[in-house]
N, C-alpha and C positions, 0 to 999 in steps of 0.2 A: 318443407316441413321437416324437422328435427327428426320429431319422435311422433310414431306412426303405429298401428295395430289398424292394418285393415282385415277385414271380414265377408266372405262371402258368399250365401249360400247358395246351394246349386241346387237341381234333380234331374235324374236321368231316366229313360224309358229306352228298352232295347227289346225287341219280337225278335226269334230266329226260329225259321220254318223247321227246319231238322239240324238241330246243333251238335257243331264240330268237339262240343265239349263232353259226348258221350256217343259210347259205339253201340247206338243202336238207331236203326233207318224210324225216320217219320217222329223225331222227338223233338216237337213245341218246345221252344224255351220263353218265358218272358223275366226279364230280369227290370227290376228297377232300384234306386237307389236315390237318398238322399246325403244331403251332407253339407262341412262347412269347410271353405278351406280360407286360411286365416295366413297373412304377411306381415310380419313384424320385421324391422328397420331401423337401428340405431349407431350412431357411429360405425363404431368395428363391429358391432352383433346384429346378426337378420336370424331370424329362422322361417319356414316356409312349413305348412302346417296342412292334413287333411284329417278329418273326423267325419265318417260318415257310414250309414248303414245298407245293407242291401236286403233284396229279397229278391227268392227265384221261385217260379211256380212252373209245374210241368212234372218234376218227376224230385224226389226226396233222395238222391245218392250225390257221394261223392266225385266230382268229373274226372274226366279221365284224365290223364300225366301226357300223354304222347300229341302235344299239339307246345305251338309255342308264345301261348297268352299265360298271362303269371297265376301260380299255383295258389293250389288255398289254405287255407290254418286252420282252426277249430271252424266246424260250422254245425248247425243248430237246427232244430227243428221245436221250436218252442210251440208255450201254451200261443190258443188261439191259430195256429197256422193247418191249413189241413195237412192229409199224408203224402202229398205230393207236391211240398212247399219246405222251402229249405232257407237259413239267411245267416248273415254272419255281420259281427264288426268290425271294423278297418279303422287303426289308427297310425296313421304316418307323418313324421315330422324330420327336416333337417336342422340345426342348431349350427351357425360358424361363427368362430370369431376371428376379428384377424389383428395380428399383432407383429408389427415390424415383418421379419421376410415367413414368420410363422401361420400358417394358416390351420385354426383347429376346429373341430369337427364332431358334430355326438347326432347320433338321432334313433329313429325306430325306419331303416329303410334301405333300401338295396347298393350299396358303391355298386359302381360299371368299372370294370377293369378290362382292357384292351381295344381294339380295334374293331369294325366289321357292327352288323345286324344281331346278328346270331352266337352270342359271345362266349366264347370256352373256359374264361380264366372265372371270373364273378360277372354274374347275368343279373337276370330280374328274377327269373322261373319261379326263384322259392320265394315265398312271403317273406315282408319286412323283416331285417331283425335289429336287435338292438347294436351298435358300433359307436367307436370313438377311437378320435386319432388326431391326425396332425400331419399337413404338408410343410416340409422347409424347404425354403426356397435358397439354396447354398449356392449357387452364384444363378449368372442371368438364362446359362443355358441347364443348367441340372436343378433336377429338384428329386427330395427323399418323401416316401409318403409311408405311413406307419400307421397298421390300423389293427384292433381288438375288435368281436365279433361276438356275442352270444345266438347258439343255433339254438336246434329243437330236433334234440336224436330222436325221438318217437319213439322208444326206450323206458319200460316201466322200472322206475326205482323202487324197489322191494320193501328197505327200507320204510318206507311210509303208506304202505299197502293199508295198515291196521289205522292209521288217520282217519281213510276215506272211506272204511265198512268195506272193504273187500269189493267196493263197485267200480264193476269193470269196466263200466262205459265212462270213468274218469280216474287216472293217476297221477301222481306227480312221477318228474321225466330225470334221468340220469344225465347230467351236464353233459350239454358240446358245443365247445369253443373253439374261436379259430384268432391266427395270428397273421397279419400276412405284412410286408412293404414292399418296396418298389423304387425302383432308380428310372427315373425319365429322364434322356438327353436329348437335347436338340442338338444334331449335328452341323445344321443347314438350316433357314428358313423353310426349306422343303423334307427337308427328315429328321423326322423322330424314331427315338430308338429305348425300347425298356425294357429291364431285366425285372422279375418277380420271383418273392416265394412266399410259399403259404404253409403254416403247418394248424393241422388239424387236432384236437386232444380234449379227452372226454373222459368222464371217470369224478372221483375229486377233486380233482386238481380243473376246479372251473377257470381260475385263472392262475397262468403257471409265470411268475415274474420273471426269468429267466427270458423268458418272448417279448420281453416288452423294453431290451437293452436296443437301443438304435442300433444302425450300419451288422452288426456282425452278423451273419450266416444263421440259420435255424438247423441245418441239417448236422455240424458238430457240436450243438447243444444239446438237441435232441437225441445224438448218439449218447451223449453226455449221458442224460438223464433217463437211459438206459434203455433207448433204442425202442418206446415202446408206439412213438405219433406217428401222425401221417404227414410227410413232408413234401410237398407241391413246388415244383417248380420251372420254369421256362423263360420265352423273351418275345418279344413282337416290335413290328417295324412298320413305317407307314411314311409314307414316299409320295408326296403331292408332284407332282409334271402336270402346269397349266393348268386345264380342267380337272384332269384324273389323277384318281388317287388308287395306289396300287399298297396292300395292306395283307399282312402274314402276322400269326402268332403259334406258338407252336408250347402246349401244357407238357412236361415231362413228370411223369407219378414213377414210375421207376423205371432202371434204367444200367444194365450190362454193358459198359462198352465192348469189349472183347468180343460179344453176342449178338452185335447193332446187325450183322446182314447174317446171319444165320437163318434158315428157317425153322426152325424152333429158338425163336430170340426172347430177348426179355426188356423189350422195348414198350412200356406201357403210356402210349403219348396220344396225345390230343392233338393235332395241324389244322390250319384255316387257312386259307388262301383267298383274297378277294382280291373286286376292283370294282369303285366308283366312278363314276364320270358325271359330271354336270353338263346340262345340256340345255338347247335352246329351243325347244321345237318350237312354241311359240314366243314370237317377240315381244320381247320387255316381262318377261314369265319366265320364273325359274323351272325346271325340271332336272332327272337324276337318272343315270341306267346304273343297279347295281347288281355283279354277279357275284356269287359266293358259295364256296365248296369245304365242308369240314367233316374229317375223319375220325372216331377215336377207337379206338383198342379197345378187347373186351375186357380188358382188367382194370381200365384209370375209376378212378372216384373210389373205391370199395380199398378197404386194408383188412389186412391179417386179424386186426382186433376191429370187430364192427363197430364199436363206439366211436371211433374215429374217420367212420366213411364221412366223402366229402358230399354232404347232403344236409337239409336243414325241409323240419316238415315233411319227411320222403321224397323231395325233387332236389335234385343235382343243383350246387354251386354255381356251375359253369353250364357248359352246352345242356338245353333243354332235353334232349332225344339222350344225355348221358353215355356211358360207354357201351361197346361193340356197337357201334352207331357211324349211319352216314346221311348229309346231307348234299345237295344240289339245291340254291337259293339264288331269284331271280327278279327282279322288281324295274318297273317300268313306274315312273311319278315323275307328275304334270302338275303345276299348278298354270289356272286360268282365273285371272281375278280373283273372286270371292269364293272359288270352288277347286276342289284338290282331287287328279284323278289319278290311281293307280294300278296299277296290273303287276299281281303275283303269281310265282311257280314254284312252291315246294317239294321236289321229292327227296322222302327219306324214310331211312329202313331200317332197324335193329334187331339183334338175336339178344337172345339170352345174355346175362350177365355174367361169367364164370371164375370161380376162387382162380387167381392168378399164381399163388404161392406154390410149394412142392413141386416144380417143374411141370405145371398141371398145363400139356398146352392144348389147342384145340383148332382145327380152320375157321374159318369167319362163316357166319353164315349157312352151318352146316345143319343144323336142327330149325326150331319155328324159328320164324325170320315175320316180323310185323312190319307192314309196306305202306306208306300214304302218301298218293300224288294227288297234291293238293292244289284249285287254280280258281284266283280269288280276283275279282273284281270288285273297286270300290270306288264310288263318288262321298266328297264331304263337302258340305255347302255351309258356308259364315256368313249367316244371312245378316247379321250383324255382332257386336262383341257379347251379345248376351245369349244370341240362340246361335244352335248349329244342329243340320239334320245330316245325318249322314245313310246312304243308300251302301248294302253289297250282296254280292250275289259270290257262290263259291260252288264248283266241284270237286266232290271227295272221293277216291278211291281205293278204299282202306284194305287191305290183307291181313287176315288173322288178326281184326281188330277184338280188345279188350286181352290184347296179349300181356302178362309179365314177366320182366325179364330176370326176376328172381324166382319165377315159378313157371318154369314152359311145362305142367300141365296141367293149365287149365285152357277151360273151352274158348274158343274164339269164334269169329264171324267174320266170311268176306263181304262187304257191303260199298255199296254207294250213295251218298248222299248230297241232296242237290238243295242247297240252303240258302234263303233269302232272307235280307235281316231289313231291319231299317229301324233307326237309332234318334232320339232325342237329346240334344244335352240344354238345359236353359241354365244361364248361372243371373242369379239376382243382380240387385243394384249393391256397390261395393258401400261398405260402413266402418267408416273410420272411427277408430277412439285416441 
């Protein structure tokens, strides 16, 4: 078939006995949702499509930031729903076209940039956003990727305060944009190798043209234009041998050389270190062992001018847990037929966030320090392409949960929480037009 718009609705049902998505022991959550996800296919253009609504019942707040499922955007508590019922709408779309060695790109939705689970450079954390851009593909082993970005500073614009009657429970938000590209090379059928940078900028200047010239550098433009963004930048590398895959990336937000081993230095970086391996436990059944360890500084994400922190929605671009942040990540998956098992180990821990600038330095980990070891077990069963139920079971052992790392004083709680879920997904029959 040529030309295609397929269609298809879904619903989902999820119970969790005490959920990981708030720091408080013995909280029910039931979440459901419905929705469409729609696949269009034409020559050079597809886009791929979700439109759908949620509901949660159990408790009326916003969930907590310090776990690593994707964060939320405006959520609601409309007519008809009690006080202890929350829901929101999600729309997510990819749009590509492809044209000779150009590949371009527009949607409402997360790019993944780098290597690894748990990704430091652009993640999922923060809700969709708006991007568009464009891969070239300049010979067979390099390619240039170029992308535009509208955030969500969470930043009331004064400005049109008088629009919306002084109501505070809604504003309109002070632009933040982001710019970033990227050089991928393949050096080897076994290594790939990428440089990146991103610069960040908010203000009036929603879109600054100057970011959007291919190949040249952001960081003496932005001197340029007078030193006032946030300029991101680092590299990563990923090295296939056989089964395993051995994979680093490493964010630099600023950066002394003269300063690099100093103990009062001014190295404000992000490092990830991992290793996959694909594995056979059982025959003709794929499986995976991945470990994974990343560090960041207490200064990376945040600038001198907060308009320009690397944040969208108040969650971090990159690594979920954000700066002065550490993780240990651990994952054991098995697939057996029509059923997928895994075993995870999260531990990870942060302090406070602190102004980096003014030679402000600090030890790691010297005030509250928020701690969660976290060990998830999960079955998911494909009972067929329409339904799938999935079983997990988790222990949580949270220190100083409901901590923030832009306000070490408020109250927290040590707790443990021992959570049992079990999950519906059914997606209809598919309807083509």
């Amino acid at each position: 078939m040529i030309f295609c718009i397929e269609i298809t609705p879904y619903v989902k049902y999820e119970y969790s006995s005490d959920s990981e998505l708030f720091p408080y022991t013995n909280q029910s959550l039931n979440y459901s949702s419905f929705g469409i996800d729609m696949h269009y296919e034409r020559n050079r253009l597809s886009f791929e499509s979700d439109f759908s609504y949620h509901l949660f019942e159990g408790i009326n707040e916003r969930p907590n930031k310090f776990n690593f499922f994707q964060g939320f955007g405006y959520i609601e508590n409309n007519p008809g729903l009690s006080s202890n019922q929350f829901n929101y709408f999600l729309t997510a779309i990819d749009v590509k076209y492809t044209a000779n060695q150009f590949n371009f790109f527009s949607g409402l939705s997360n790019p993944i940039w780098g290597p690894g689970i748990n990704n430091i450079i652009l993640s999922d954390k923060a809700p969709p956003f708006f991007n568009i851009g464009y891969e070239w593909k300049v010979t067979e082993k390099l390619r240039y990727t170029h992308l535009y970005g509208k955030l969500s500073s969470q930043m009331e614009d004064p400005t049109y305060t008088f629009i919306y009657d002084n109501d505070a429970s809604r504003f309109a938000q002070i632009p933040r944009s982001i710019n970033a590209h990227k050089i991928d090379y393949s050096i080897s059928d076994d290594i790939t190798f990428g440089l990146f940078e991103i610069i960040v900028y908010g203000g009036s200047r929603s879109i600054e043209p100057y970011y959007f010239i291919p190949i040249i550098p952001f960081l003496p433009v932005q001197t340029y234009l007078g030193d006032v963004d946030n300029d991101l930048l680092g590299s990563y590398i990923d090295i296939n041998i056989n089964n395993v895959t051995v994979y680093s990336s490493i964010l630099i937000d600023e950066w002394t050389p003269p300063d690099t081993f100093k103990e009062e230095h001014k190295n404000w970086f992000i490092y990830q270190l991992g290793m996959d391996i694909t594995t056979n436990f059982v025959r003709y059944n794929s499986g995976s062992i991945t470990l994974e360890y990343i560090f960041s500084d207490n200064r990376v994400y945040n600038h001198k001018y907060s308009i320009n922190n690397f944040y969208s929605y108040g969650y971090p671009l990159g690594f979920w847990a954000g700066p002065h942040a550490e993780q240990i990540y651990f994952k054991v998956a098995q697939t057996v037929g029509e059923i997928e098992l895994s075993a995870q180990l999260s531990i990870t821990k942060r302090g406070e966030s602190v102004y980096g600038y003014d030679n402000n330095f600090v030890d790691r980990f010297t005030s509250v320090v928020e701690k969660k070891e976290a060990f998830y077990l999960s079955v998911l069963y494909n009972y067929n392409k329409h339904l799938s139920i999935h079983l997990n079971a988790s222990l949580i052992d949270w220190e100083n949960a409901g901590f923030d790392p832009f306000d070490s004083t408020q109250l927290t709680s040590n707790l443990v929480k021992e959570n049992f879920q079990i999950g519906v997904n059914y997606r209809f029959k598919e309807y083509g037009l």
